[in-house]
C-alpha positions as a Markdown table, in Angstrom:
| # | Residue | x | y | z |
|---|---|---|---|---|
| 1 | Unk | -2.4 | 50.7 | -15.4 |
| 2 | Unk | -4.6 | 49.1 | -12.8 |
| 3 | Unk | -4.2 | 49.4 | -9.5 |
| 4 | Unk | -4.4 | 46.5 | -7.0 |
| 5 | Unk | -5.9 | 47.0 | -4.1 |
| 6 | Unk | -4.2 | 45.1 | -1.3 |
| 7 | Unk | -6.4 | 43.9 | 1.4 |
| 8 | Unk | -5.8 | 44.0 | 5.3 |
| 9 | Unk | -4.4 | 40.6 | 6.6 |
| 10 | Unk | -6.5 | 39.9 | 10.2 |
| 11 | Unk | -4.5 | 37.6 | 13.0 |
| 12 | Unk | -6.7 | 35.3 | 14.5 |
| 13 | Unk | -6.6 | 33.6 | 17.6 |
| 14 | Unk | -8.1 | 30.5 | 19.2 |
| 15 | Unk | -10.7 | 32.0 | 21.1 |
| 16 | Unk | -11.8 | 33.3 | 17.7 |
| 17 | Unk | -12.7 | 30.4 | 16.7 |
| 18 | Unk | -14.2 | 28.7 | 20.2 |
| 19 | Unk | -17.8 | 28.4 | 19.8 |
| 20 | Unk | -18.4 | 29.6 | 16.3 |
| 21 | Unk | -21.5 | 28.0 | 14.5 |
| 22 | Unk | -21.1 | 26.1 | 10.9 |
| 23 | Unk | -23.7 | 24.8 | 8.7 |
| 24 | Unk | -23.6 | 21.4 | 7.4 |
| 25 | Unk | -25.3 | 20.1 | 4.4 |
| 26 | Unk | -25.5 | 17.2 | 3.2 |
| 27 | Unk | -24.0 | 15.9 | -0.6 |
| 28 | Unk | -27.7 | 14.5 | -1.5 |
| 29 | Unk | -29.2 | 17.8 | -0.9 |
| 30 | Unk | -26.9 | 19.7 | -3.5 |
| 31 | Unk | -29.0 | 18.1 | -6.5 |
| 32 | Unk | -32.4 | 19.3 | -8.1 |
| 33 | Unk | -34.9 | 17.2 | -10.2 |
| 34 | Unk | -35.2 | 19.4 | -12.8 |
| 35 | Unk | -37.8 | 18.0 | -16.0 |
| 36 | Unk | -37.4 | 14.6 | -14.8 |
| 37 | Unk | -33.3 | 14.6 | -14.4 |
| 38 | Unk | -30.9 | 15.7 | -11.5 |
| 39 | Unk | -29.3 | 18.6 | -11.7 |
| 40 | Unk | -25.9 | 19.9 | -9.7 |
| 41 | Unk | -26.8 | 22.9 | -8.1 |
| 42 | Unk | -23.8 | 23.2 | -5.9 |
| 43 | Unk | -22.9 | 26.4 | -8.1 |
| 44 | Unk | -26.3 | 28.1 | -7.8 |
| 45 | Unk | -26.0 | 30.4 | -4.7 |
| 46 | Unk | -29.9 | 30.8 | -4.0 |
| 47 | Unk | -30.4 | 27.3 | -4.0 |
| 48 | Unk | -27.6 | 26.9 | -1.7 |
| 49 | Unk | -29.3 | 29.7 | 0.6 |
| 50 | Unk | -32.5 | 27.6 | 0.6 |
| 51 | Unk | -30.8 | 24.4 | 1.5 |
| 52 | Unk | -29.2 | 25.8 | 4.2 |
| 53 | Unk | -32.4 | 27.3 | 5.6 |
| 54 | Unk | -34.4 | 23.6 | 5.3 |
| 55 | Unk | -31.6 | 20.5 | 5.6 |
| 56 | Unk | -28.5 | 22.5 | 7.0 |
| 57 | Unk | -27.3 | 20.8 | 10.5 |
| 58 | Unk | -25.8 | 23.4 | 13.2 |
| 59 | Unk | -22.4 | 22.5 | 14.8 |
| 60 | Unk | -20.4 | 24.4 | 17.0 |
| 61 | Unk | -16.6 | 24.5 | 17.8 |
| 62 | Unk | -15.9 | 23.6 | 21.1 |
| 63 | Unk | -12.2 | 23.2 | 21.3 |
| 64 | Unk | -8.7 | 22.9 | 19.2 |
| 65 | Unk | -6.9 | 20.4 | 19.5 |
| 66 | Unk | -3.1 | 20.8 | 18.8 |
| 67 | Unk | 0.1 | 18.7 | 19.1 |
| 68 | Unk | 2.1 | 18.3 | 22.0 |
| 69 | Unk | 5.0 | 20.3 | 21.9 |
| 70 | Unk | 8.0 | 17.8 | 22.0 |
| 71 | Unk | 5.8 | 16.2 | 19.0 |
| 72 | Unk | 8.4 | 15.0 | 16.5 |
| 73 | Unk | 6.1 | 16.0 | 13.1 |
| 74 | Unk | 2.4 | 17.2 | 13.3 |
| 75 | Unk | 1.9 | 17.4 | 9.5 |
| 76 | Unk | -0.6 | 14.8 | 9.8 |
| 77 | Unk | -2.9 | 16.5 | 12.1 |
| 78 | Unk | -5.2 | 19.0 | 10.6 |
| 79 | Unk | -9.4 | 19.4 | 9.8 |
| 80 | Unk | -12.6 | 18.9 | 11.6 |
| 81 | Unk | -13.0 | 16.5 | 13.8 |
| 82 | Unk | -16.5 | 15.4 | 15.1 |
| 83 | Unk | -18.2 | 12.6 | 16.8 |
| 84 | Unk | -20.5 | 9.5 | 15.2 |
| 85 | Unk | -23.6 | 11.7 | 15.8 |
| 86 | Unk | -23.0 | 14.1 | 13.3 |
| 87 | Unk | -22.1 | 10.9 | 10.2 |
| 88 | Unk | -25.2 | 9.0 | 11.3 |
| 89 | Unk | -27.1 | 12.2 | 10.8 |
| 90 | Unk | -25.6 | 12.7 | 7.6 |
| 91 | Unk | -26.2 | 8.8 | 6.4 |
| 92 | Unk | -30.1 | 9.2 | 7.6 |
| 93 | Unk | -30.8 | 12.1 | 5.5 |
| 94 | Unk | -28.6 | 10.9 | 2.6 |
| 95 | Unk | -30.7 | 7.7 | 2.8 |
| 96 | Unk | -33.8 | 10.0 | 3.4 |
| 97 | Unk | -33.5 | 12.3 | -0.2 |
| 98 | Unk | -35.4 | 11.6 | -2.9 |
| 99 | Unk | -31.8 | 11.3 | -4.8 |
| 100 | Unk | -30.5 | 8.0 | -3.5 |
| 101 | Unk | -33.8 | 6.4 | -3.3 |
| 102 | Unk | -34.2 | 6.5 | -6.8 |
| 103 | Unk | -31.2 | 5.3 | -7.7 |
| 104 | Unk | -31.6 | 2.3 | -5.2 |
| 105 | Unk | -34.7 | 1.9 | -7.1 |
| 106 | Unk | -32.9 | 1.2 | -9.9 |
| 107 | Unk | -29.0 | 0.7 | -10.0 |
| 108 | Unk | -28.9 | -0.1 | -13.6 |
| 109 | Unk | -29.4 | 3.7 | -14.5 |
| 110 | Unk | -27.2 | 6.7 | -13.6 |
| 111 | Unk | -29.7 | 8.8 | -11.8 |
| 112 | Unk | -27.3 | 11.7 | -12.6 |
| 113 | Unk | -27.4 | 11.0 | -16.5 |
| 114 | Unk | -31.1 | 9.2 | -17.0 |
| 115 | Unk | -29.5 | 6.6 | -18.8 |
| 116 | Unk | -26.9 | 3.2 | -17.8 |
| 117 | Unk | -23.9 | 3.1 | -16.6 |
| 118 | Unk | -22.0 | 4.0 | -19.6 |
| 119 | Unk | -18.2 | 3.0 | -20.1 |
| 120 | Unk | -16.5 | 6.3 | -20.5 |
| 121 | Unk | -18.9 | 7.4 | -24.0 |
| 122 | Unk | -19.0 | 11.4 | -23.5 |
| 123 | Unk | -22.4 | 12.9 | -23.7 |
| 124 | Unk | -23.6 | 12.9 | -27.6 |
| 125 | Unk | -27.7 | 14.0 | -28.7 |
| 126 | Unk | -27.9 | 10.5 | -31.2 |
| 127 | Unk | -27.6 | 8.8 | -27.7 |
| 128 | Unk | -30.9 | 10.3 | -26.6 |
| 129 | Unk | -34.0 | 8.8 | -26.8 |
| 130 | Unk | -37.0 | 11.4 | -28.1 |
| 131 | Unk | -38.5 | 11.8 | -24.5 |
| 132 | Unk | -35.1 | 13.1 | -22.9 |
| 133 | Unk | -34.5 | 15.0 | -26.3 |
| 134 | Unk | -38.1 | 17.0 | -25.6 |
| 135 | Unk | -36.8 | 16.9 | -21.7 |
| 136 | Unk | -33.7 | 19.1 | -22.8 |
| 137 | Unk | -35.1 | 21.2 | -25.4 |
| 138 | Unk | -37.8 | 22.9 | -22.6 |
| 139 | Unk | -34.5 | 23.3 | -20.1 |
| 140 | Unk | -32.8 | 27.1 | -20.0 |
| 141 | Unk | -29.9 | 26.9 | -21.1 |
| 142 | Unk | -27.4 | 27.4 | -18.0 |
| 143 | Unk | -28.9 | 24.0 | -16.9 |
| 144 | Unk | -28.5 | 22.1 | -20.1 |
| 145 | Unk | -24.8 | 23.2 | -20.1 |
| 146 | Unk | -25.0 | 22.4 | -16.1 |
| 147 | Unk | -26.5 | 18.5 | -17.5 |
| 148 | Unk | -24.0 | 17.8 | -19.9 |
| 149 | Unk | -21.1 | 18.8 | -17.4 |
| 150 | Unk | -22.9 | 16.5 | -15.1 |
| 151 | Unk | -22.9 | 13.7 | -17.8 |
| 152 | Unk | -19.6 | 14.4 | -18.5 |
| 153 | Unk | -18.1 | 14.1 | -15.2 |
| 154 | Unk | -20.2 | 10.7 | -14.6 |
| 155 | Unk | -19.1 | 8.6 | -17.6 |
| 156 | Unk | -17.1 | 6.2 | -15.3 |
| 157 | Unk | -19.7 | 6.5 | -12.1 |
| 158 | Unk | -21.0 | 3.3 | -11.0 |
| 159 | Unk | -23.4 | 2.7 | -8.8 |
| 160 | Unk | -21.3 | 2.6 | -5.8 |
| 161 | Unk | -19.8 | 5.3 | -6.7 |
| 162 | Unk | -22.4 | 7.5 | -6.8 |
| 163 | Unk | -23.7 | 5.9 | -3.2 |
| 164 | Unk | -21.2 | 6.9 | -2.1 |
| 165 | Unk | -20.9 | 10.5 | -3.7 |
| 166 | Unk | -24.1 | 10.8 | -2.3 |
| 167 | Unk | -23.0 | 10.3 | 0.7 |
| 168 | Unk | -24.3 | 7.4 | 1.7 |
| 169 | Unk | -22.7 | 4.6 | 4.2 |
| 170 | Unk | -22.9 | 1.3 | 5.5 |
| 171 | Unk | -21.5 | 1.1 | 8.6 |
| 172 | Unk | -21.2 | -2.6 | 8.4 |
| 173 | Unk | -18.7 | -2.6 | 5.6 |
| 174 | Unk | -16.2 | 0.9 | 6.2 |
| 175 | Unk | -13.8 | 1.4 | 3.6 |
| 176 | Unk | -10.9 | 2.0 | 5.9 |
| 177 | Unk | -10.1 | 1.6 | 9.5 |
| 178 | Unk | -7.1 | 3.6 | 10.6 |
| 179 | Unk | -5.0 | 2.0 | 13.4 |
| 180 | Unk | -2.9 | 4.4 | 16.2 |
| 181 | Unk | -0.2 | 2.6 | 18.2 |
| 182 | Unk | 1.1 | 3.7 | 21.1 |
| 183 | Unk | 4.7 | 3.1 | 20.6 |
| 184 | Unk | 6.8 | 1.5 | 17.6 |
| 185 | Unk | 7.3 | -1.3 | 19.5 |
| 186 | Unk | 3.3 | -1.4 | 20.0 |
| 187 | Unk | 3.5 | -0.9 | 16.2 |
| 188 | Unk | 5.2 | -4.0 | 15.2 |
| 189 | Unk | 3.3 | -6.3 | 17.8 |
| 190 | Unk | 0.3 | -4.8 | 15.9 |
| 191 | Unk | 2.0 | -5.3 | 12.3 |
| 192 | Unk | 2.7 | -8.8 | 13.3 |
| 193 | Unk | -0.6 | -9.7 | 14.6 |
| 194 | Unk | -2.2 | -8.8 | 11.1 |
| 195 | Unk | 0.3 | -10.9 | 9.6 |
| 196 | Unk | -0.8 | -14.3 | 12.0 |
| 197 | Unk | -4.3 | -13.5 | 11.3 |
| 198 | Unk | -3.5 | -13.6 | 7.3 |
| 199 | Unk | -1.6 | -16.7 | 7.1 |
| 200 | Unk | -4.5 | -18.3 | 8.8 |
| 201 | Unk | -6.8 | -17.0 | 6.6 |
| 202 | Unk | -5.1 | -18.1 | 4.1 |
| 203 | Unk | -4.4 | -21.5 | 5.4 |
| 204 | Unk | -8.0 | -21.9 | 6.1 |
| 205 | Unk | -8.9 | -21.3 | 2.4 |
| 206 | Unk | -10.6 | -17.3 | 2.9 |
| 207 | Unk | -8.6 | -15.3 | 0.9 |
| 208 | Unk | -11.4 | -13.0 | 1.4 |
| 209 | Unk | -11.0 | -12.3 | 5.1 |
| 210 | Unk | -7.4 | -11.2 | 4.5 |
| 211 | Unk | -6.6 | -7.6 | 6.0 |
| 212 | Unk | -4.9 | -5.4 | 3.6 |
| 213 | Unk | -3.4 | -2.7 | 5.2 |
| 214 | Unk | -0.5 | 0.0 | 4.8 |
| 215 | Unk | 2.0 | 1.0 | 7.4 |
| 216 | Unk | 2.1 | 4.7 | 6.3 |
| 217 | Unk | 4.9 | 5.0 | 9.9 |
| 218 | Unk | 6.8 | 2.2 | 8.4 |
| 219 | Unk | 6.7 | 3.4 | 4.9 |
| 220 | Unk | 8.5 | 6.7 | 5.5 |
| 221 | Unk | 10.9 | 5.2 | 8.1 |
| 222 | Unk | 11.6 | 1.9 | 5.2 |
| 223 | Unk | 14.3 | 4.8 | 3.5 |
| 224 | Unk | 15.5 | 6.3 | 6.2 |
| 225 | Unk | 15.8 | 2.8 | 8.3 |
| 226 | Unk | 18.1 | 1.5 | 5.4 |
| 227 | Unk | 20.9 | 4.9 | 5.3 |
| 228 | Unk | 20.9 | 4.7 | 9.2 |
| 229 | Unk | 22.0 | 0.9 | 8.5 |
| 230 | Unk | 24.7 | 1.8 | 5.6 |
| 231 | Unk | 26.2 | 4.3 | 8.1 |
| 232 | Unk | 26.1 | 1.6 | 10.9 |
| 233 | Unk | 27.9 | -0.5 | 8.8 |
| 234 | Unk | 30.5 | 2.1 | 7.7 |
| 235 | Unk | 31.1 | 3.2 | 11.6 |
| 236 | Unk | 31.0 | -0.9 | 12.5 |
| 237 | Unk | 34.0 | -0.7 | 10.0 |
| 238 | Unk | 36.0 | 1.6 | 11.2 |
| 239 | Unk | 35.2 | 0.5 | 14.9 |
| 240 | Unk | 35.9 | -3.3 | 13.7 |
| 241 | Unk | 39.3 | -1.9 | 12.6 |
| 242 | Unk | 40.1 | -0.1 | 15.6 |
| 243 | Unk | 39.7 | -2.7 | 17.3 |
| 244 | Unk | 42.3 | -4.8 | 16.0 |
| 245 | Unk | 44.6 | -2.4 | 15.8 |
| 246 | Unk | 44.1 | -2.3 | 20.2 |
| 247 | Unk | 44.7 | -5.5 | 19.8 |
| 248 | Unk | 47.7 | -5.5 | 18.2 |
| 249 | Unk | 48.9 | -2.6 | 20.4 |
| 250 | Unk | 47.7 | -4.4 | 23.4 |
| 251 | Unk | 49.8 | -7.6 | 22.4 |
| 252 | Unk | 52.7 | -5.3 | 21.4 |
| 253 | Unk | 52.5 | -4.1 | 24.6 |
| 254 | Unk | 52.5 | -6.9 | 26.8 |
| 255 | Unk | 55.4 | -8.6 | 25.2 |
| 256 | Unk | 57.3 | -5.6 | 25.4 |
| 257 | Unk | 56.6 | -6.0 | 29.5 |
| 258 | Unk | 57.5 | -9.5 | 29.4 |
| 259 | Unk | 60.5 | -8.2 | 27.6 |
| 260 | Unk | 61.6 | -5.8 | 30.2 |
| 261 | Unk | 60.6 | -8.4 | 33.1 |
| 262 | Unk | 62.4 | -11.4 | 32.4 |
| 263 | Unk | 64.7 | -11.2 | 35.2 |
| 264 | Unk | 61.8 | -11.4 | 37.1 |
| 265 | Unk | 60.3 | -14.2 | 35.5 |
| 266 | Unk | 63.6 | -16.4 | 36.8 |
| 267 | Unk | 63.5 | -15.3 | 40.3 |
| 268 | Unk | 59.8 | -16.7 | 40.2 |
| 269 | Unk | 60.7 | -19.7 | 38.2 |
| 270 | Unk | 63.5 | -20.1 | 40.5 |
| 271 | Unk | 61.7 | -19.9 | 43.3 |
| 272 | Unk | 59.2 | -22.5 | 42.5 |
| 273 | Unk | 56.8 | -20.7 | 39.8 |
| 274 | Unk | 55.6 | -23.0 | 37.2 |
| 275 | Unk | 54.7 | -22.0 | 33.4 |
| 276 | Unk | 51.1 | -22.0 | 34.3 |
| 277 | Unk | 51.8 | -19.6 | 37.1 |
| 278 | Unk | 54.0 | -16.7 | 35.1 |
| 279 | Unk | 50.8 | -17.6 | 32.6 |
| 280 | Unk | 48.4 | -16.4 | 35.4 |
| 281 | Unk | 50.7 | -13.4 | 35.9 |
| 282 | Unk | 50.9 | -11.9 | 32.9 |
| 283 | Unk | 46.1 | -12.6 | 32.1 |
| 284 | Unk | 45.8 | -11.1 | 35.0 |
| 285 | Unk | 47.6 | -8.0 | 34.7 |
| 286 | Unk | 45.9 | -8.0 | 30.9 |
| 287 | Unk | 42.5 | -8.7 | 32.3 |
| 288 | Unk | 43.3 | -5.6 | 34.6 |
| 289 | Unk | 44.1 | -3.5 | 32.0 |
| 290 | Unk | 41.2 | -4.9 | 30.0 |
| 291 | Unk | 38.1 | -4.3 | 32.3 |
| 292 | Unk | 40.1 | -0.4 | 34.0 |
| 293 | Unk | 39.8 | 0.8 | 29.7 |
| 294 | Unk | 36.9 | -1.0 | 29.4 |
| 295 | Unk | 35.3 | 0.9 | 32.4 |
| 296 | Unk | 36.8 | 4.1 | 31.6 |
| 297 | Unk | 35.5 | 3.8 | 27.9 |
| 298 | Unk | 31.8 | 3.6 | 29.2 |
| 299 | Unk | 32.7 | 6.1 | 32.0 |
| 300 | Unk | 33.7 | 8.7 | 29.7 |
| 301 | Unk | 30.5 | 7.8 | 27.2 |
| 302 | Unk | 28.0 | 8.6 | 29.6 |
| 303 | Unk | 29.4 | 11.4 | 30.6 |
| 304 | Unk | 29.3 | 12.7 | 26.7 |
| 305 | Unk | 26.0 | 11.3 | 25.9 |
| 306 | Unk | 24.2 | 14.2 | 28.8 |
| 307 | Unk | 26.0 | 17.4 | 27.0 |
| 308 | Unk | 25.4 | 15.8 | 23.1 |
| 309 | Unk | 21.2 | 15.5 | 24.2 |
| 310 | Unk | 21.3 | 18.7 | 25.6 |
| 311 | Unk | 22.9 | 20.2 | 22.4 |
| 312 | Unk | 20.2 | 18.0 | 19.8 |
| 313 | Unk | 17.3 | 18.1 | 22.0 |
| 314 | Unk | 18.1 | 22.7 | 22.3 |
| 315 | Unk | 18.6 | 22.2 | 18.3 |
| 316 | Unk | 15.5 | 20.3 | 17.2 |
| 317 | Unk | 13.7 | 19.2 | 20.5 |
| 318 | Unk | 14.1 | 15.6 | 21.0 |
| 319 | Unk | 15.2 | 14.7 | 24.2 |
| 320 | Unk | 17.1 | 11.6 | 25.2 |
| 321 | Unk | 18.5 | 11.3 | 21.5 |
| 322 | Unk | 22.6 | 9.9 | 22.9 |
| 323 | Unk | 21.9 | 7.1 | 25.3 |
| 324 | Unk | 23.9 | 4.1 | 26.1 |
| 325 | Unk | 21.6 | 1.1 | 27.4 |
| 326 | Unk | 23.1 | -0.9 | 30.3 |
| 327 | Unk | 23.3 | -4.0 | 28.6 |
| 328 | Unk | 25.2 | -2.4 | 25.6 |
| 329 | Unk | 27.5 | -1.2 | 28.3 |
| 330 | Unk | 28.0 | -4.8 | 29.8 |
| 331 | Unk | 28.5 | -6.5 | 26.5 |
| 332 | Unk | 30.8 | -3.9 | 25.3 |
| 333 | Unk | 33.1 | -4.3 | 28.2 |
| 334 | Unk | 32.8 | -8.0 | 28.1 |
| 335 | Unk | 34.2 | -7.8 | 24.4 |
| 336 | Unk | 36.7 | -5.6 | 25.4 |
| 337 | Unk | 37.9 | -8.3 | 28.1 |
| 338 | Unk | 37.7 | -10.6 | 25.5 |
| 339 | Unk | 40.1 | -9.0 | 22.6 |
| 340 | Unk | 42.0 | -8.0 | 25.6 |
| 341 | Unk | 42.8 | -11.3 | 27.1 |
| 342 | Unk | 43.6 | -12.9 | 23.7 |
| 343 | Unk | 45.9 | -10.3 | 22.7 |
| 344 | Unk | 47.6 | -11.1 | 25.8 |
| 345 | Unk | 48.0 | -14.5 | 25.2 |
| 346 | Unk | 50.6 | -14.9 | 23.1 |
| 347 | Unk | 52.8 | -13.1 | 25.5 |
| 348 | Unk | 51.6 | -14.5 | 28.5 |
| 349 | Unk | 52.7 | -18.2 | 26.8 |
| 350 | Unk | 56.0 | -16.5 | 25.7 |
| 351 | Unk | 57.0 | -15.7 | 29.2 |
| 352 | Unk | 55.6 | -19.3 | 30.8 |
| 353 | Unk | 58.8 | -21.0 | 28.7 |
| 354 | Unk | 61.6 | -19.1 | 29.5 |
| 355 | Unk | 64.6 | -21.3 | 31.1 |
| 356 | Unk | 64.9 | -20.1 | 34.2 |
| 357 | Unk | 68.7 | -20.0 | 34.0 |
| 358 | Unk | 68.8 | -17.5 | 30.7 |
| 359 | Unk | 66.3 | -15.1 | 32.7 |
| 360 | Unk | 68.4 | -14.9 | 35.9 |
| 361 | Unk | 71.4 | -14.0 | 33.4 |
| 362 | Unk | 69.8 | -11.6 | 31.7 |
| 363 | Unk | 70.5 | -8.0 | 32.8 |
């Protein structure tokens, strides 16, 4: 058997990489005229070694950039990244070759294949005309095989697309402009601004101004946004249910007090209470015990929510993740009031019409 040689792995580090030198070449310098049609030459290495002597463009690294560490997902960054200087050099000599001019010259014929833009027909000798047949007879034969794989790979080209193979650009018309916003908030405004500026568009009759864009953010949140929602519903369920069952017990409560108390209700009667006054009595002591749970609830919430970010932010790095907003905090005492002081109210009306009379009876 064979044996495989296993080669040494090598750690490298940033400063490795600071100020190393690359070579840039651009796409219209990887073809050569070759008896009057374009060859790839991408594959041949001493052509390469040429190019790279006479069109090459020196860059230099001069710093890594990496994510910050409380990033939540960094799987989009990655690549070079280099200023306008280096594309506009690129364009100029793409612009510049001998390549694109020619197929500027004419944009009815593939320069790659000699012939028009063909509609997916595969490279066949009858389709040759007697000059391109003598072209290819006089050609070695590593670069007829390199032609035809050229023709081959070209038989739905167009002339943009080869343009733009070539590497050539207008930088009045880019195909893309990709938008960073600074927050999600920031996002939406953004996403919503689009939207105005399309339905005026389109108003106006200039369907081709129309921005078509993709919220990739939105996009991956779009599934994950909609289980977050079914569990809110499901715990706005069981919460909804809890609640009523306070209720009850609230109510249960209270008229077990007014039970207990009735004695006391006809000493006050007697002594000049009216119904609307034993009423009073009995919301106040349930708006007291309404706003002290209420209090204690989002007391005892905030005092969870700093060991439960400590615990997520150790165990994936997101800080702040358990926060309760002080106008949640408000309005979720103000409900609490509110179920408190009409489960009291039954009660509290019970009480206002005892006679007087029974309750001082009553032992």
């Amino acid at each position: 058997t064979d044996k495989i040689e296993v080669s040494e792995t090598k750690n490298y580090t940033n400063e490795d990489f600071i100020g190393m030198e690359l070579s840039v070449l651009p796409n219209s310098a990887l073809y050569q005229k070759v008896n009057g049609l374009w060859i790839d030459q991408s594959d041949n290495e001493d052509f390469i070694k040429d190019a790279l002597k006479k069109e090459a463009k020196s860059v230099k690294i001069v710093g890594i950039v990496k994510p910050a560490e409380k990033t939540v997902s960094s799987t989009a960054l990655g690549g070079i990244l280099y200023d306008s200087s280096l594309r506009n050099w690129a364009a100029d000599e793409a612009d510049a070759s001998e390549i694109v001019k020619e197929q500027k010259a004419d944009p009815k014929i593939n320069v790659f294949t000699g012939r028009e833009f063909t509609n997916g027909e595969k490279f066949s000798m009858d389709q040759l005309t007697p000059e391109q047949m003598m072209q290819m007879q006089s050609m070695p034969q590593e670069e007829l095989l390199s032609y035809i794989t050229t023709y081959n790979n070209n038989i739905n080209a167009t002339y943009d697309s080869n343009l733009s193979d070539l590497g050539v650009i207008d930088l009045n018309e880019p195909s893309s402009i990709k938008l960073y916003a600074r927050s999600f908030d920031d996002k939406e405004k953004l996403g919503d601004l689009i939207t105005e500026y399309n339905n005026v568009q389109n108003d106006e009759g200039k369907p081709e101004n129309i921005i078509t864009y993709t919220d990739t953010v939105g996009v991956m949140l779009s599934g994950v946004q909609r289980v977050i929602n079914l569990i809110s519903y499901v715990l706005m369920g069981f919460v909804s249910v809890s609640l009523v069952v306070s209720s009850i017990m609230i109510g249960i409560i209270t008229y077990i007090s007014v039970l207990e108390r009735i004695k006391e209700i006809g000493v006050l009667r007697a002594l000049g209470a009216s119904k609307r006054d034993i009423r009073r009595v009995f919301n106040a002591e349930t708006f007291i015990i309404g706003l002290i749970s209420g209090l204690l609830g989002i007391g005892i919430t905030a005092l969870l929510d700093i060991p439960i970010s400590m615990i997520v932010q150790n165990l994936t790095g997101v800080a702040g993740i358990a926060s309760l907003p002080v106008n949640g905090a408000v309005i979720l005492v103000l409900i609490n009031l509110a179920l408190t002081m009409i489960a009291g109210l039954i009660p509290a009306s019970m009480a206002s019409r005892k006679n007087p009379v029974e309750a001082l009876r009553t032992e």
